[in-house]
GUDREN-112446 format. One record per atom (N, C-alpha, C): atom name; residue number from 1; x, y, z; residue in one letter. Coordinates in steps of 0.05 Angstrom, whole numbers, plus 5000, padded with zeros to 4 digits. Layout:
<recs>
- at | i | X | Y | Z | aa
- CA | NUM | X | Y | Z | A
...
</recs>
This chain:
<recs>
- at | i | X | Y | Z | aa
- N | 1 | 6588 | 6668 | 7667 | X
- CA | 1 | 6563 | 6666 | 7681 | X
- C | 1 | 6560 | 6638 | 7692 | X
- N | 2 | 6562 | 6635 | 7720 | X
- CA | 2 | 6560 | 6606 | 7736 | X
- C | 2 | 6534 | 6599 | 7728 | X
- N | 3 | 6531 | 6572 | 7725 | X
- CA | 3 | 6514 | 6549 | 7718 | X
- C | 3 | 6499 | 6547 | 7746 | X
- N | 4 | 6464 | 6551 | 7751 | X
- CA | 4 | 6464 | 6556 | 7776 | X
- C | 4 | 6429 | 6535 | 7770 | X
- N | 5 | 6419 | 6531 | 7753 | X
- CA | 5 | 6402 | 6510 | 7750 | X
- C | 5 | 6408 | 6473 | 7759 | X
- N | 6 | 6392 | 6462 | 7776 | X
- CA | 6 | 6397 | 6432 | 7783 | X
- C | 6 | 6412 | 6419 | 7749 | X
- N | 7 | 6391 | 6424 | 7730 | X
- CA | 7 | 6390 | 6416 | 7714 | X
- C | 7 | 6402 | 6416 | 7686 | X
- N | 8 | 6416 | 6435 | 7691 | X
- CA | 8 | 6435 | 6438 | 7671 | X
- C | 8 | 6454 | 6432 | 7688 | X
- N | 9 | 6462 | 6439 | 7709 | X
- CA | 9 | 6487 | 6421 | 7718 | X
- C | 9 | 6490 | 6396 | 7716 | X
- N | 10 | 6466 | 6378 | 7714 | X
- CA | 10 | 6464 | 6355 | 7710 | X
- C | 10 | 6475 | 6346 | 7688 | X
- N | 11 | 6456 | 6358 | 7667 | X
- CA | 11 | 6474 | 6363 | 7634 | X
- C | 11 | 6493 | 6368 | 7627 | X
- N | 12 | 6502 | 6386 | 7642 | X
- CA | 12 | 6532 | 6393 | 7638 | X
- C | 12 | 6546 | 6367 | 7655 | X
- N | 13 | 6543 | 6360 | 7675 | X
- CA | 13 | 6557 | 6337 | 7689 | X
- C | 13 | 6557 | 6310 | 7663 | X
- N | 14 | 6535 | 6312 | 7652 | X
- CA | 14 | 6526 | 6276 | 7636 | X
- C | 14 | 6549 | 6290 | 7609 | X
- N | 15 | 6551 | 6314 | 7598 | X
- CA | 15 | 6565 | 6320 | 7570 | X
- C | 15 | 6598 | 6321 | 7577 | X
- N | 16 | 6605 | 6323 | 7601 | X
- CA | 16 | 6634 | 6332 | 7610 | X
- C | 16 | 6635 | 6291 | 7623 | X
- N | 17 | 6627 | 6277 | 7628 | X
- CA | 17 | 6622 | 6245 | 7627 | X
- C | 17 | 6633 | 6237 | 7599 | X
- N | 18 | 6613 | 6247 | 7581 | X
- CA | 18 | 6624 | 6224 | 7560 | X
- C | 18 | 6643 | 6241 | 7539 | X
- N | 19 | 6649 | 6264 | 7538 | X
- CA | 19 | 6670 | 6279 | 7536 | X
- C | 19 | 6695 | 6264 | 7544 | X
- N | 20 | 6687 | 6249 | 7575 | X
- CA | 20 | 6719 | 6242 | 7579 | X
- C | 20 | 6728 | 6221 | 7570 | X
- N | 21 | 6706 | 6195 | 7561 | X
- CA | 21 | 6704 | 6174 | 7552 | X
- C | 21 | 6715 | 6172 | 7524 | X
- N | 22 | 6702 | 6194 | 7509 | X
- CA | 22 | 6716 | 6200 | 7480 | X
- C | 22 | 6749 | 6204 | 7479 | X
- N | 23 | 6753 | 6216 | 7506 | X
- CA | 23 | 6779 | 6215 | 7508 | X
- C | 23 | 6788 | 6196 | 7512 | X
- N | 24 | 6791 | 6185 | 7532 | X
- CA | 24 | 6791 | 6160 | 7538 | X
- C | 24 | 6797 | 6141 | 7522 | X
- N | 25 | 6774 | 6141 | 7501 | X
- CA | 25 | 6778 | 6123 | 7474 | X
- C | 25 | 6801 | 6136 | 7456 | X
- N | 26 | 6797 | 6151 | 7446 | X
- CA | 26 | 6826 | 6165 | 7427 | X
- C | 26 | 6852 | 6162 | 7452 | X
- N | 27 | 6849 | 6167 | 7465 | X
- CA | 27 | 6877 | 6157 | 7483 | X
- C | 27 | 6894 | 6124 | 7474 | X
- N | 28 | 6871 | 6110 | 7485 | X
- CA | 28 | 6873 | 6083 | 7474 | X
- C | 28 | 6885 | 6079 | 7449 | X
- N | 29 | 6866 | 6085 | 7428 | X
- CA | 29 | 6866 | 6090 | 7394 | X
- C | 29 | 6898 | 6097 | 7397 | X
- N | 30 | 6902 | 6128 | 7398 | X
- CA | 30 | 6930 | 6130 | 7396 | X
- C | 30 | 6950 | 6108 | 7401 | X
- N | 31 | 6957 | 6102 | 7433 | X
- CA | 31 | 6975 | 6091 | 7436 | X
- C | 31 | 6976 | 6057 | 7423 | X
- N | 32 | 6953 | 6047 | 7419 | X
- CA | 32 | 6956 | 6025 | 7403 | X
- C | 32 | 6965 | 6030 | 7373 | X
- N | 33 | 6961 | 6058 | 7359 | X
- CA | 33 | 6977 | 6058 | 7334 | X
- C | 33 | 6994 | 6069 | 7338 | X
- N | 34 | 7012 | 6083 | 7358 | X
- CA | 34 | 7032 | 6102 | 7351 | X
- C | 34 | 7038 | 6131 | 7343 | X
- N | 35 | 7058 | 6139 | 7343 | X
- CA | 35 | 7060 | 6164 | 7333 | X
- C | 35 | 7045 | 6167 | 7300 | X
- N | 36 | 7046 | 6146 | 7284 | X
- CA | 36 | 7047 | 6138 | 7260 | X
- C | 36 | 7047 | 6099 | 7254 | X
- N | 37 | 7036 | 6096 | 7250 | X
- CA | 37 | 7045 | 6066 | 7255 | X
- C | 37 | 7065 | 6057 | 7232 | X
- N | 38 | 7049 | 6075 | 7213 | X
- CA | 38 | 7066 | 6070 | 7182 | X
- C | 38 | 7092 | 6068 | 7183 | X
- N | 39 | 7099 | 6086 | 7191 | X
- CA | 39 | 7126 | 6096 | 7183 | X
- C | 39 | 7141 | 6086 | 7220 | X
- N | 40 | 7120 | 6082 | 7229 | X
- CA | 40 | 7138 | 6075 | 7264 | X
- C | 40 | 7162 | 6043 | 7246 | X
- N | 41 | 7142 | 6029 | 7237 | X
- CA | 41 | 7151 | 5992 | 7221 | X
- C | 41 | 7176 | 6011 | 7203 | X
- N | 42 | 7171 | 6033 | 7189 | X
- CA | 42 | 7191 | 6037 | 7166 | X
- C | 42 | 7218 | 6043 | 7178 | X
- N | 43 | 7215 | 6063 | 7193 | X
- CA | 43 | 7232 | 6084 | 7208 | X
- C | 43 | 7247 | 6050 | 7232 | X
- N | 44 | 7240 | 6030 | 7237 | X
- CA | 44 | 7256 | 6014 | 7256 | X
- C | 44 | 7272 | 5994 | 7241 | X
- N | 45 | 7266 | 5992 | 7205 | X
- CA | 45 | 7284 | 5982 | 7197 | X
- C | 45 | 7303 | 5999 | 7174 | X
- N | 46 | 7304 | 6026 | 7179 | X
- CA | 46 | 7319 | 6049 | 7169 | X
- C | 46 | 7328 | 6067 | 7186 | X
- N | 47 | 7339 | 6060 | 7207 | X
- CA | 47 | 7339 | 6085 | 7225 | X
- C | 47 | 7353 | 6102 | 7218 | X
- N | 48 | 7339 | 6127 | 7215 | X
- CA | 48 | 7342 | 6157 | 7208 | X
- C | 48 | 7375 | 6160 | 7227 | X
- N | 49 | 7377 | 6161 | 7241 | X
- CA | 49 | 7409 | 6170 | 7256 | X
- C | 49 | 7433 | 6163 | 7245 | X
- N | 50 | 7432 | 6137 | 7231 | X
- CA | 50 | 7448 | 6127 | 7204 | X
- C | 50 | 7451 | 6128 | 7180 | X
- N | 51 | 7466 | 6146 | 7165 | X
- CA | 51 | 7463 | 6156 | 7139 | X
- C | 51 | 7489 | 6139 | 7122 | X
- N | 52 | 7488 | 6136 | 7093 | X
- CA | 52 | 7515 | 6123 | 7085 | X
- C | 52 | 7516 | 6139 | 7057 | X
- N | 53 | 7551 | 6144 | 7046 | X
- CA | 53 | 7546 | 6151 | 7032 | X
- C | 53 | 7574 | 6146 | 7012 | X
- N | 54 | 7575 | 6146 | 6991 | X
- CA | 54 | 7597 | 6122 | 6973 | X
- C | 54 | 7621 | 6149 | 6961 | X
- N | 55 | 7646 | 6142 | 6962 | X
- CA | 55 | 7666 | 6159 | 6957 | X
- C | 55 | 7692 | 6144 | 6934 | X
- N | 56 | 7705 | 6153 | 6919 | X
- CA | 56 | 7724 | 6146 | 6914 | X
- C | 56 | 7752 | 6146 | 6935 | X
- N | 57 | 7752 | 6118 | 6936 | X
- CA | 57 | 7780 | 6117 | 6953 | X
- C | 57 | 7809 | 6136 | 6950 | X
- N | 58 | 7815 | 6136 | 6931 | X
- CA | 58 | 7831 | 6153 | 6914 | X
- C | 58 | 7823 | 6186 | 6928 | X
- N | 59 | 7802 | 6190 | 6926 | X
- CA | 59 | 7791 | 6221 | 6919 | X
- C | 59 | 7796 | 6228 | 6951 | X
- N | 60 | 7778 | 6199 | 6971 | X
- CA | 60 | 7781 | 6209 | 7001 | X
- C | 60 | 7801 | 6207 | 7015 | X
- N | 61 | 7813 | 6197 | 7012 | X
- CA | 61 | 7850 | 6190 | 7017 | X
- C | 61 | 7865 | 6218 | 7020 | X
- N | 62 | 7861 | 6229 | 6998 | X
- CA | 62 | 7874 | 6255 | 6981 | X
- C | 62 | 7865 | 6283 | 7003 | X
- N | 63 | 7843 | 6276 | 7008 | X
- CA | 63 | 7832 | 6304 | 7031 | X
- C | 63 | 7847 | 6301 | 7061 | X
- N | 64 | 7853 | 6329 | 7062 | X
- CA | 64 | 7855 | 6338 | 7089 | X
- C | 64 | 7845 | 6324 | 7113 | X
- N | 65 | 7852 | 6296 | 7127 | X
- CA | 65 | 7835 | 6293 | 7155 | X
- C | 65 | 7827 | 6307 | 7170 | X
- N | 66 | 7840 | 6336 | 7172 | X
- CA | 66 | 7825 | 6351 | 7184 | X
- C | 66 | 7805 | 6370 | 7179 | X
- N | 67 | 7795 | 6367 | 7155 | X
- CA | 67 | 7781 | 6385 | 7151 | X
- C | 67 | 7760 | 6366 | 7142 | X
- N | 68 | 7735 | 6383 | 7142 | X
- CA | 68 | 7703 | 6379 | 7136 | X
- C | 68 | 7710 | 6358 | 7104 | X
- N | 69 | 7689 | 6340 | 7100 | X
- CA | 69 | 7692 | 6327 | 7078 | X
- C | 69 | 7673 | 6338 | 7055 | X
- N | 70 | 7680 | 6337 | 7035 | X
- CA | 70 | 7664 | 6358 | 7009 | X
- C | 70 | 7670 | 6350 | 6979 | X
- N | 71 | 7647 | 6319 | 6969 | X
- CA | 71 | 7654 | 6304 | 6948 | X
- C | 71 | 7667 | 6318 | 6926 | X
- N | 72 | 7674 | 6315 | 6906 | X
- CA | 72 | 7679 | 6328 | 6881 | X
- C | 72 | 7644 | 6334 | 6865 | X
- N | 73 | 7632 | 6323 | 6871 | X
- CA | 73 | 7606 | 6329 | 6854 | X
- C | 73 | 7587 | 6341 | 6869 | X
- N | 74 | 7604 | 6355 | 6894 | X
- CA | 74 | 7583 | 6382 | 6910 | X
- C | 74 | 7589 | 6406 | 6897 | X
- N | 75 | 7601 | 6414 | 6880 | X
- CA | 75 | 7600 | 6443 | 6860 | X
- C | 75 | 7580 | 6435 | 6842 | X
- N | 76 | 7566 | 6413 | 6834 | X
- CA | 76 | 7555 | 6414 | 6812 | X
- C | 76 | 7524 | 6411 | 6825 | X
- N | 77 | 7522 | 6409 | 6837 | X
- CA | 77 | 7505 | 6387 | 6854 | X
- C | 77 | 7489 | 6404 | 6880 | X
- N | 78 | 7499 | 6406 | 6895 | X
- CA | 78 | 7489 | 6437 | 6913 | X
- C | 78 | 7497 | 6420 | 6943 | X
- N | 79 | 7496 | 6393 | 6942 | X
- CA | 79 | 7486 | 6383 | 6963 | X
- C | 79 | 7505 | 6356 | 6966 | X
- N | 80 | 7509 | 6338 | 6988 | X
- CA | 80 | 7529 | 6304 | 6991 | X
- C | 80 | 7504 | 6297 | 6990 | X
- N | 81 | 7501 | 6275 | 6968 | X
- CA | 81 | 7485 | 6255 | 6969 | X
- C | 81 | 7479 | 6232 | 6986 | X
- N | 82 | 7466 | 6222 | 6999 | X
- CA | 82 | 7467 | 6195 | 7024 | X
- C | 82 | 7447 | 6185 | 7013 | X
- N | 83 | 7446 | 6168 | 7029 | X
- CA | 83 | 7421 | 6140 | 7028 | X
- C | 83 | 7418 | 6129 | 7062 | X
- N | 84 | 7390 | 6118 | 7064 | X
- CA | 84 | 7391 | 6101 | 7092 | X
- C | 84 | 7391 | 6073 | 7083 | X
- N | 85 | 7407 | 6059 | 7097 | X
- CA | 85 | 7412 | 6030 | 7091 | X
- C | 85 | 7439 | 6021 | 7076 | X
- N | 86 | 7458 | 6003 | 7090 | X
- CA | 86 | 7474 | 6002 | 7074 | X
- C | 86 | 7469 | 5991 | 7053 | X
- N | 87 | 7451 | 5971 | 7048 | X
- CA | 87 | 7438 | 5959 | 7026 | X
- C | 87 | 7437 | 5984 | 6995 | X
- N | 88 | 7422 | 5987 | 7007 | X
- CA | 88 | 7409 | 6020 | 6995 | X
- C | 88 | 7436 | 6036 | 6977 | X
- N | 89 | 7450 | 6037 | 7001 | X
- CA | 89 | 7483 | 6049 | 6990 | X
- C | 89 | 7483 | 6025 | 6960 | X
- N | 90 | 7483 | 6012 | 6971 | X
- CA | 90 | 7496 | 5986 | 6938 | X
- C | 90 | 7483 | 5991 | 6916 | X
- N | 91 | 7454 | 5990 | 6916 | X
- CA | 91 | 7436 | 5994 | 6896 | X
- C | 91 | 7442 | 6010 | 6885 | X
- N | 92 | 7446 | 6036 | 6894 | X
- CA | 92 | 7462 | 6068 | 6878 | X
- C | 92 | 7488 | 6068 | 6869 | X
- N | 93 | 7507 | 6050 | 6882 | X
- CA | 93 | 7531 | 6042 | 6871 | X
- C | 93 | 7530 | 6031 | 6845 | X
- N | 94 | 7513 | 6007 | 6850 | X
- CA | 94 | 7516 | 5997 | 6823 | X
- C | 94 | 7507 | 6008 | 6796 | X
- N | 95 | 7484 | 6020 | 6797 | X
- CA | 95 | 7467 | 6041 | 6783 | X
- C | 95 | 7489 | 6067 | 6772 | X
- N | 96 | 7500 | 6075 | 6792 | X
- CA | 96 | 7516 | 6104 | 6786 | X
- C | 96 | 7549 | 6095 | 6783 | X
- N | 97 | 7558 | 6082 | 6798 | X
- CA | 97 | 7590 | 6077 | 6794 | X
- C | 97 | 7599 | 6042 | 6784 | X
- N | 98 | 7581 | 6024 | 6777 | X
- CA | 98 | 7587 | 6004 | 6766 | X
- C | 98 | 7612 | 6001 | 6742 | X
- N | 99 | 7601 | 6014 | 6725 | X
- CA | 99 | 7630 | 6025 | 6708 | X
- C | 99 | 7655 | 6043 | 6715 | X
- N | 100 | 7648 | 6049 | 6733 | X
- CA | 100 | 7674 | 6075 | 6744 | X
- C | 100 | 7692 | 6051 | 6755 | X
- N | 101 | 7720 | 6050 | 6743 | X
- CA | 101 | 7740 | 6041 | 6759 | X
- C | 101 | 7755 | 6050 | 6790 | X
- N | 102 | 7764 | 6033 | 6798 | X
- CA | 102 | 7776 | 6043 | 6826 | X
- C | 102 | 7765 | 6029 | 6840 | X
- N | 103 | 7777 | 6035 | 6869 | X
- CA | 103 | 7758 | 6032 | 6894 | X
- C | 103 | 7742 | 6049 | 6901 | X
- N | 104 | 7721 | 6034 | 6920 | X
- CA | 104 | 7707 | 6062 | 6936 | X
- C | 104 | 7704 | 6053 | 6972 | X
- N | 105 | 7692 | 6082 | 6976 | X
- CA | 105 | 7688 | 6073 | 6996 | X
- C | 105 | 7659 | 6075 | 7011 | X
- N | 106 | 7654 | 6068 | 7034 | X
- CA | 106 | 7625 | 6076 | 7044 | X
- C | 106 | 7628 | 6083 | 7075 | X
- N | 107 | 7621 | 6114 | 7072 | X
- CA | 107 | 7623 | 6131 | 7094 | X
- C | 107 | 7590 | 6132 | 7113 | X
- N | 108 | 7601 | 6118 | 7141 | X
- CA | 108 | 7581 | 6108 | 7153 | X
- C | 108 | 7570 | 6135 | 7173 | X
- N | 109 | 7556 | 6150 | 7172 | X
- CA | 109 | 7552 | 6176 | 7186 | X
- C | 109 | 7532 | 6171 | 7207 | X
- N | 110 | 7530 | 6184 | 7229 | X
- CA | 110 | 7519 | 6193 | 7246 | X
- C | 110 | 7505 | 6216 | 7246 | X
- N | 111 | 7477 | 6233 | 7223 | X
- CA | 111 | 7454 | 6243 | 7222 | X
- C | 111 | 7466 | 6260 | 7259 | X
- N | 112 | 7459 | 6246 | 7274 | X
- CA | 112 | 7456 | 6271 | 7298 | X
- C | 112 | 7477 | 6286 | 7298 | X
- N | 113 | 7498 | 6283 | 7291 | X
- CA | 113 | 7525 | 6287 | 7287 | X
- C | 113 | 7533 | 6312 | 7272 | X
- N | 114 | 7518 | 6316 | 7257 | X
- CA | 114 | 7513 | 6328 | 7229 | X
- C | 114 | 7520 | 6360 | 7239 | X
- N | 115 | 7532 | 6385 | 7230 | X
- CA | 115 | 7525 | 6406 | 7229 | X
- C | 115 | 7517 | 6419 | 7203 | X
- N | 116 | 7522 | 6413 | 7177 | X
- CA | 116 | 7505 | 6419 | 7165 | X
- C | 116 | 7471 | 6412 | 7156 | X
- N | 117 | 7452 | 6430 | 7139 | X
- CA | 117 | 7426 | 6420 | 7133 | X
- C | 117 | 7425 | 6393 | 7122 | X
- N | 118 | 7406 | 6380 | 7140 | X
- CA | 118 | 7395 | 6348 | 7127 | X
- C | 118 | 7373 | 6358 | 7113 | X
- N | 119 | 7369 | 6342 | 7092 | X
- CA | 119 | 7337 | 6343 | 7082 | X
- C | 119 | 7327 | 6327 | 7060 | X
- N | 120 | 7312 | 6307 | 7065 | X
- CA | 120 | 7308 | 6285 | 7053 | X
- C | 120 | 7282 | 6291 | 7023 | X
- N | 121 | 7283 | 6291 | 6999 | X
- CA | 121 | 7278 | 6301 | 6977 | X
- C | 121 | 7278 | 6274 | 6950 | X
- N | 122 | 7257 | 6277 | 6937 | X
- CA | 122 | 7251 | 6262 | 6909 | X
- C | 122 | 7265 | 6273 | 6892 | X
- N | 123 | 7292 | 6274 | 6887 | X
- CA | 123 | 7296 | 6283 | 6855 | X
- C | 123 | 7300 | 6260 | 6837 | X
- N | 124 | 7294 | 6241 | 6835 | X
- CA | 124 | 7293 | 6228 | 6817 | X
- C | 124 | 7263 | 6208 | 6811 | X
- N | 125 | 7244 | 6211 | 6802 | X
- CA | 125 | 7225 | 6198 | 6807 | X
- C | 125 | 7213 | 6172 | 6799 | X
- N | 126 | 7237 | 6157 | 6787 | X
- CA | 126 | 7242 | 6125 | 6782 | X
- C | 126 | 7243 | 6120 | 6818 | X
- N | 127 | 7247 | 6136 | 6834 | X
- CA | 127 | 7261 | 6123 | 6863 | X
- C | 127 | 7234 | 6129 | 6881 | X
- N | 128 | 7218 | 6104 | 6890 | X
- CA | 128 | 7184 | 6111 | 6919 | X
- C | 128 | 7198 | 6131 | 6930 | X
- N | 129 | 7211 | 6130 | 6939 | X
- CA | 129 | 7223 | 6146 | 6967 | X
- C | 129 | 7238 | 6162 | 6969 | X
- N | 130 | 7245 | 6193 | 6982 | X
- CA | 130 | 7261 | 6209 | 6989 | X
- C | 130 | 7293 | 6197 | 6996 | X
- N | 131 | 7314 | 6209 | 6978 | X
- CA | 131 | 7337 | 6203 | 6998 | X
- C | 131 | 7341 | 6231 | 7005 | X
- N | 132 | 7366 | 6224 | 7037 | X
- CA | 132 | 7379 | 6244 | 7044 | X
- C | 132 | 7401 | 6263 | 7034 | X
- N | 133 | 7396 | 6289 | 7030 | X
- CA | 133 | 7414 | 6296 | 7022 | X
- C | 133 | 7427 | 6325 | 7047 | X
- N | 134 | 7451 | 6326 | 7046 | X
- CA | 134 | 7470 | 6339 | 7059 | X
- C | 134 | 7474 | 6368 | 7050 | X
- N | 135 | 7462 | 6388 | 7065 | X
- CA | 135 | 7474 | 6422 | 7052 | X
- C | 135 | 7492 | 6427 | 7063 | X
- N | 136 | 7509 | 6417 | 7060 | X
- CA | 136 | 7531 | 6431 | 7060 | X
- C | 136 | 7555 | 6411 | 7079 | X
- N | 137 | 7585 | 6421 | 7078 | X
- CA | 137 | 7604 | 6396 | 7083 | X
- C | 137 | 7597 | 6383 | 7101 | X
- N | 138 | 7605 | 6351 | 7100 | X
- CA | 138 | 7606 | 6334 | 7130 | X
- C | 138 | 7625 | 6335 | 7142 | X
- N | 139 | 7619 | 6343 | 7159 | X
- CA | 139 | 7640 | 6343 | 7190 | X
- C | 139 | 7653 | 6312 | 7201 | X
- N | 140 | 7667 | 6319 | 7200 | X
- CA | 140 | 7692 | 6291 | 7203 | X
- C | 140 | 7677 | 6276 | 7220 | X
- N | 141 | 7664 | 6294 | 7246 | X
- CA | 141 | 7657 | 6282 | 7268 | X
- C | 141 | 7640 | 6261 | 7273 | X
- N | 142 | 7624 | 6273 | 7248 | X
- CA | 142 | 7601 | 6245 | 7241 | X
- C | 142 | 7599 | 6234 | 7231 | X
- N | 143 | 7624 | 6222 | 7219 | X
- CA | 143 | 7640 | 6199 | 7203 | X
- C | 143 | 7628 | 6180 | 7219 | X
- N | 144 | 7620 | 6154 | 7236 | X
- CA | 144 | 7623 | 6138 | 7250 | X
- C | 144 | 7650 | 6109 | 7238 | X
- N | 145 | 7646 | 6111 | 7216 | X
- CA | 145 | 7664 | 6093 | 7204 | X
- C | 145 | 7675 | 6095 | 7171 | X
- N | 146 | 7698 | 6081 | 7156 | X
- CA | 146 | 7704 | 6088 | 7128 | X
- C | 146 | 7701 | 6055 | 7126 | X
- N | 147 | 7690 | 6036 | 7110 | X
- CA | 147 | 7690 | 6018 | 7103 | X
- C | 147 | 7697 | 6012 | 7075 | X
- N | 148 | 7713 | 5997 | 7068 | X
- CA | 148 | 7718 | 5985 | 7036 | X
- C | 148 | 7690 | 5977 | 7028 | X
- N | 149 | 7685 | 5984 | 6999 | X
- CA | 149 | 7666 | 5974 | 6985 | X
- C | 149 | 7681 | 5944 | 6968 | X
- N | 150 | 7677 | 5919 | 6965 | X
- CA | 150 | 7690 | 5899 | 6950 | X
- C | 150 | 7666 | 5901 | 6924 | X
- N | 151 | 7677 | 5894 | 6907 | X
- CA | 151 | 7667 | 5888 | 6884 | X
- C | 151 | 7673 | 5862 | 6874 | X
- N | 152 | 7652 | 5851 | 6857 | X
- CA | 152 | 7654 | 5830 | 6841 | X
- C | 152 | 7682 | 5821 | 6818 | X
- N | 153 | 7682 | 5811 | 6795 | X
- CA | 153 | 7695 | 5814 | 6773 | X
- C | 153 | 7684 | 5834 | 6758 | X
- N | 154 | 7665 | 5835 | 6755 | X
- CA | 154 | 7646 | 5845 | 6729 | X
- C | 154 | 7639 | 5881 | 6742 | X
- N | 155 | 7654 | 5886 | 6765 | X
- CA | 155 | 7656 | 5916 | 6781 | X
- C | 155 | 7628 | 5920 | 6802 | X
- N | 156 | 7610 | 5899 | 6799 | X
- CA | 156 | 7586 | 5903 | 6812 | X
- C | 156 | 7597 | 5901 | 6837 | X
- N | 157 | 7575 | 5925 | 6856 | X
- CA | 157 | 7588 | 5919 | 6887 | X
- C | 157 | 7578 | 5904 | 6893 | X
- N | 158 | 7587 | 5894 | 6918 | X
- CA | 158 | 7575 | 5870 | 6941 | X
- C | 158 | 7558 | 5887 | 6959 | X
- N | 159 | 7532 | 5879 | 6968 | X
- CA | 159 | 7520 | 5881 | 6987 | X
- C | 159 | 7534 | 5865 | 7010 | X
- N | 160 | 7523 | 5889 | 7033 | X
- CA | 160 | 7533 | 5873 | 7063 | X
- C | 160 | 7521 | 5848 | 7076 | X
- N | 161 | 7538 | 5832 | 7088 | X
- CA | 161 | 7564 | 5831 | 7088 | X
- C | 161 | 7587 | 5826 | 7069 | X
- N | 162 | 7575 | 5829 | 7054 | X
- CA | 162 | 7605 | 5837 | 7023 | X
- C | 162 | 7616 | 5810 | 7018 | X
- N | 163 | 7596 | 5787 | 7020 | X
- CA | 163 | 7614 | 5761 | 7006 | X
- C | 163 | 7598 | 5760 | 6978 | X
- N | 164 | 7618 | 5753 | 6954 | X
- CA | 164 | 7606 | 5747 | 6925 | X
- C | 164 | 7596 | 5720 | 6925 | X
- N | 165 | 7578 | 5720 | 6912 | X
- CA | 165 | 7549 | 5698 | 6916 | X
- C | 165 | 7567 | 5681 | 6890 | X
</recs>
């Protein structure tokens, strides 16, 4: 039913005015915080497209290069464990393979790369934050790199760049 009074058109003109202004303002608002601001600062010093994840040298050596990669502790496990940050990678090293002899290694992945499920999850709740975990094998393809992990005397790894302090 058309609006056919001076005066409510008026009204309607002055409510569809500051209607736009509200916009206007949340427009602003947005783009000065971001998609998220929180996580915009988190997400630029973790970027999600880089995943890492720690192997026995011995164990990865031994596999097929051509085929998909699939730790020994994905039967037990459901899932390849990762981390973002190579940092991050060390902390779990040292925690989980400090005593394990050998070498290892640290498999530098490419996330877009990925054909199996990503999905980042709390199972441990000593840890703030979600790591990534992998359903199912990694594809060679999104290997981006195999890097030596160095270790200390005492088996502790080195954080990057891998010189002992």
């Amino acid at each position: 039913m058309p609006v056919t009074n001076p005066d409510d058109i008026h009204a309607l003109r002055l409510e569809v005015r500051n209607l736009e202004r509200q916009v206007a303002a949340l427009a602003r608002l947005t783009r000065r915080l971001g998609p998220d601001s929180r996580h915009m600062t988190y997400e630029s010093h973790f970027p999600i497209s880089t995943l890492y994840h720690i192997t026995p040298a011995a164990y990865y050596a031994a596999l097929p290069a051509d085929q998909d990669y699939v730790p020994a502790s994905y039967t037990q496990d459901g899932f390849i464990h990762c981390t973002r940050g190579a940092d991050l990678l060390v902390l779990v090293a040292n925690r989980h393979f400090r005593a394990t002899p050998g070498d290892f290694l640290m498999l530098v992945i490419d996330a877009r790369l990925l054909t199996a499920p990503l999905k980042y999850e709390v199972l441990d709740e000593t840890m703030p934050y979600p790591f990534p975990h992998l359903y199912g094998p990694l594809n060679r393809a999104a290997i981006d790199e195999v890097i030596e992990m160095p270790r200390a005397a005492d088996g502790t790894f080195l954080s990057p760049p891998f010189q002992e302090r």
